[in-house]
Steps between C-alpha positions, in 0.01 A plus 500: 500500500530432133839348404771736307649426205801664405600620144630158372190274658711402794256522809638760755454241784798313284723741398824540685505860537200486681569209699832694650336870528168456683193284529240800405443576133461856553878516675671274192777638366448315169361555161238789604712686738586852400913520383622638791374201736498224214780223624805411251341197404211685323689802419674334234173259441516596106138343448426735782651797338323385156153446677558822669583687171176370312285563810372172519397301813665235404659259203161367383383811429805577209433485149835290485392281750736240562839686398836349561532706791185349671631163320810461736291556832235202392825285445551578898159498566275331294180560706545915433372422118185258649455850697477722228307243233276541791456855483519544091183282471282733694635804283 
C-alpha cells in the first residue's frame, strides 16, 4: 500500500495521532477523518483546518506554500517539508 501523507507532509505511519488510534489508514482518526470521528489532536490541527478549507490534498499543493503555519511544524519536523518538495516537483 502506498504511504499517506498527511496535510503538513508528515507521513501517517509517523504521526502521533495515528500511532495511538489504529494501525489501518482507513480507521485513522487523523487529518482525513470526517469531524465527528477526527481526534483532538487534529481537530484543532489549524494547517488541517486551512488545507481542509482550500480543498487541497495537502500543503504542497497551496499557492502559499510554505506559510508560517506549515513553518512551525517543519521546525518539529523537518523531514514533513523534504515530503512535500517531493510532491511540488511533480506538480
Amino acid at each position: 500500500m502506498k504511504e499517506k501523507i498527511g496535510f503538513c507532509g508528515l507521513k501517517c505511519s509517523k504521526c502521533p495521532t495515528f500511532l495511538q488510534t489504529h494501525k489501518d489508514y482507513e480507521q485513522c482518526n487523523g487529518c482525513f477523518s470526517k469531524d465527528e470521528q477526527v481526534s483532538r489532536y487534529a481537530r484543532i490541527c489549524e494547517v488541517r483546518k486551512c488545507a481542509m478549507m482550500k480543498l487541497i490534498k495537502n500543503c504542497a499543493y497551496c499557492k502559499n506554500y510554505p506559510c508560517e503555519m506549515l513553518n512551525k511544524i517543519i521546525a518539529h519536523a523537518p523531514n514533513t517539508k523534504d515530503t512535500l518538495d517531493k510532491i511540488r516537483k511533480t506538480l
